[in-house]
C-alpha positions in Angstrom: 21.7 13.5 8.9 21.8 13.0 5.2 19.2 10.7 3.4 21.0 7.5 2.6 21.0 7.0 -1.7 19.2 4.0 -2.8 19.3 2.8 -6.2 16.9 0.8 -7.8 19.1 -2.8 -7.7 19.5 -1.8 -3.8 16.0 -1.2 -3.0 15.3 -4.8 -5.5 17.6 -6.5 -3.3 16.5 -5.1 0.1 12.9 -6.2 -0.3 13.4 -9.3 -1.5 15.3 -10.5 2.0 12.7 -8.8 4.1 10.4 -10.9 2.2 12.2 -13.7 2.7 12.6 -13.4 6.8 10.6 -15.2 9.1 9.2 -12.3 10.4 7.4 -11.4 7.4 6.1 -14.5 6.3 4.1 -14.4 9.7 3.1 -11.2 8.8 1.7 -12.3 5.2 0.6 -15.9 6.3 -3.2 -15.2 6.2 -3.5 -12.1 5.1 -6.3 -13.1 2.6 -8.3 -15.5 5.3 -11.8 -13.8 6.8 -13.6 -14.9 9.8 -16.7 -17.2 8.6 -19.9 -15.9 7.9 -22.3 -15.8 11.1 -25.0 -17.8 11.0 -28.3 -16.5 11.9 -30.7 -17.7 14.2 -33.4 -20.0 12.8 -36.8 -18.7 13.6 -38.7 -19.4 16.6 -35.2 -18.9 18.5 -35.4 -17.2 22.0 -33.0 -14.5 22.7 -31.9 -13.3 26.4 -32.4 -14.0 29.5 -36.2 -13.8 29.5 -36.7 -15.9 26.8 -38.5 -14.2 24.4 -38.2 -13.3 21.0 -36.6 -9.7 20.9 -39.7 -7.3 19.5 -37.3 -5.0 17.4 -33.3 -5.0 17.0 -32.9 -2.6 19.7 -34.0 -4.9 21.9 -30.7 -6.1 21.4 -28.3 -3.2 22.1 -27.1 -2.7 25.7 -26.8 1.1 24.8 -29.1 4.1 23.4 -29.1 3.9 19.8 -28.3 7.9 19.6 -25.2 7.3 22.2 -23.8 4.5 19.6 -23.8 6.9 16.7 -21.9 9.6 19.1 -19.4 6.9 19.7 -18.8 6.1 16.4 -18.6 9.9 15.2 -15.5 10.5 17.3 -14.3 7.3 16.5 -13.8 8.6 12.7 -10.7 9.9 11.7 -10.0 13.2 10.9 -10.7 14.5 7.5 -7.1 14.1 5.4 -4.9 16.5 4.3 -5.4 17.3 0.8 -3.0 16.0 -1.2 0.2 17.5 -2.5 -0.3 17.3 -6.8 3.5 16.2 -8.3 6.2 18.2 -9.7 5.1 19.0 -13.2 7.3 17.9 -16.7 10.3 19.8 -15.2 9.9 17.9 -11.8 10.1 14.6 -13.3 13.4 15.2 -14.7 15.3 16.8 -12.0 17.5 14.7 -10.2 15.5 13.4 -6.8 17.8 15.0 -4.3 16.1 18.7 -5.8 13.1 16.9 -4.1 14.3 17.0 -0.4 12.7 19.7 0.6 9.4 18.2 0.2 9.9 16.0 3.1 10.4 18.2 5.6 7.3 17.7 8.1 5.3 14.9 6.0 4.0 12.1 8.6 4.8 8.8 8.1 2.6 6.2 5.7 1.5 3.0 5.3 2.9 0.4 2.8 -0.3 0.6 0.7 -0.6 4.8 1.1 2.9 4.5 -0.7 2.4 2.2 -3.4 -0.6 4.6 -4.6 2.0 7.7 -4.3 3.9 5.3 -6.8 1.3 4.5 -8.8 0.6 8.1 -9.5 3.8 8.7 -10.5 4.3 6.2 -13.2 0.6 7.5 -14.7 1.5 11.1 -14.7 5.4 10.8 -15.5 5.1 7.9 -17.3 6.7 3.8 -17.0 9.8 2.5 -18.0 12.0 -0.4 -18.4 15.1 -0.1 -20.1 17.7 0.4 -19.0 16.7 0.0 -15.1 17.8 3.0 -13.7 15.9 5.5 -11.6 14.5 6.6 -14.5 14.9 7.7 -18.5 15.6 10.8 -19.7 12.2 11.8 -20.1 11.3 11.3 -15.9 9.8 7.8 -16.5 10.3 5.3 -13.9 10.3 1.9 -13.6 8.5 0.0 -10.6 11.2 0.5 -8.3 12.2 3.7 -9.1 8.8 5.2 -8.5 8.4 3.5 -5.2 12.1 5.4 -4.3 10.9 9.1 -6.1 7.4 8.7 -4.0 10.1 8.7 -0.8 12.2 11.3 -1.5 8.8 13.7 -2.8 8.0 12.7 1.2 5.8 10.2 0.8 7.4 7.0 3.9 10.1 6.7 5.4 12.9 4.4 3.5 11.6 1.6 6.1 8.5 2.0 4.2 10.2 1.5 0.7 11.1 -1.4 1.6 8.4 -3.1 3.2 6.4 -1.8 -0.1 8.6 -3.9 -2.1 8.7 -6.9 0.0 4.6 -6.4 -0.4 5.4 -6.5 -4.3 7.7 -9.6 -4.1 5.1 -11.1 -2.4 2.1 -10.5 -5.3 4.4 -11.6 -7.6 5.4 -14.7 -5.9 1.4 -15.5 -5.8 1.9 -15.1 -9.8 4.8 -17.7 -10.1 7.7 -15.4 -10.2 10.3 -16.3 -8.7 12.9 -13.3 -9.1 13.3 -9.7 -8.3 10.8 -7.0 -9.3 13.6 -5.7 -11.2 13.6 -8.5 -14.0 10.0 -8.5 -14.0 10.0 -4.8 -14.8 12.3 -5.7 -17.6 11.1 -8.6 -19.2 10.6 -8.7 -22.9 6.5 -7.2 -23.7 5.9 -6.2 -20.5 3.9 -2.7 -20.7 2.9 0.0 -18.7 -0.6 -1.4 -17.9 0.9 -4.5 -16.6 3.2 -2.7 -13.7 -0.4 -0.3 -12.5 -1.9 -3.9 -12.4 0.3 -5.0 -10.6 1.0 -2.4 -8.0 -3.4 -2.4 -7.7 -3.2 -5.8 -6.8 -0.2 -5.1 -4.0 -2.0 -1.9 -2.9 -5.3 -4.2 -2.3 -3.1 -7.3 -0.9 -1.2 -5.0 1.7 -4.5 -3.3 2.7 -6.7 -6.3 3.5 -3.6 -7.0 6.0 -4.2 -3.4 7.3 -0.7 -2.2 5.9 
């Protein structure tokens, strides 16, 4: 089944309505709240059914100290895959579908994962912002069209565009804008170091919700 074509105005408009839904101001309600700090116990505290004061900390565990560090060892996950490096000059300028290829087999991503594949791209082939297109004629990209070349080099799924965006829309609504990334992206002095700011902030905001 052939990859359906996104442009950049699309993939604006498409995140800004998932951001918009119900279901995914639930999912962003919050996202920056932590449990409170526990409180320790004041001294002279018993602990336990005997009532004593524990001796050591391991007094405390209801398991061998060596068996809670196996635990955790296979509890790790697996070493990642070294990463694929981009398309050199050449690979920045070829149109996108060239790119297919390089999705064959890639595993799925989260929101966050993809925003750094975009990020990456707008450092090594470079930011821009007029006219909003994919990109200029040198490979640069503007925000949205680096989140769409990170999908088609194979990094998420076009689910995942989107909900990258909608992870965008929301850091910028924190800011006080009130439009499209696209716009933004555009606006008059805006400069490369402000759009990696940005997606930095978006990467951190959709990781502390565990996207």
């Amino acid at each position: 089944m052939p990859t359906p074509t996104l442009t950049p105005d699309q993939l604006d408009a498409q995140a800004a309505r998932l951001h918009d839904t119900e279901a995914w101001q639930q999912i962003v309600t919050g996202w920056d709240l932590t449990a409170a700090e526990p409180v320790p116990p004041s001294p002279g505290i018993v602990d336990g059914p005997t009532g004593r004061q524990p001796a050591d900390w391991r007094d405390l565990l209801s398991v061998p100290v060596d068996q809670l560090i196996a635990e955790s060892v296979r509890a790790l996950p697996a070493t990642a895959p070294r990463e694929r490096p981009l398309p050199g000059r050449l690979g920045a300028i070829l149109p996108d579908r060239l790119h297919s290829w390089r999705r064959i087999g890639q595993p799925e991503v989260r929101p966050s994962t993809h925003l750094a594949h975009a990020r990456q791209i707008l450092t090594e082939w470079g930011w821009q912002n007029t006219p909003y297109r994919l990109r200029n004629a040198r490979g640069a990209r503007c925000v949205c069209g680096a989140l769409l070349t990170a999908h088609r080099l194979g990094y998420g799924s076009l689910d995942t565009v989107d909900r990258a965006g909608a992870w965008l829309v929301a850091e910028l609504r924190s800011r006080g804008w009130t439009g499209l990334i696209g716009p933004w992206n555009r606006c008059p002095g805006r400069t490369a170091a402000d759009a990696l700011a940005l997606i930095d902030a978006t990467i951190a905001r959709a990781a502390r919700a565990g996207q």
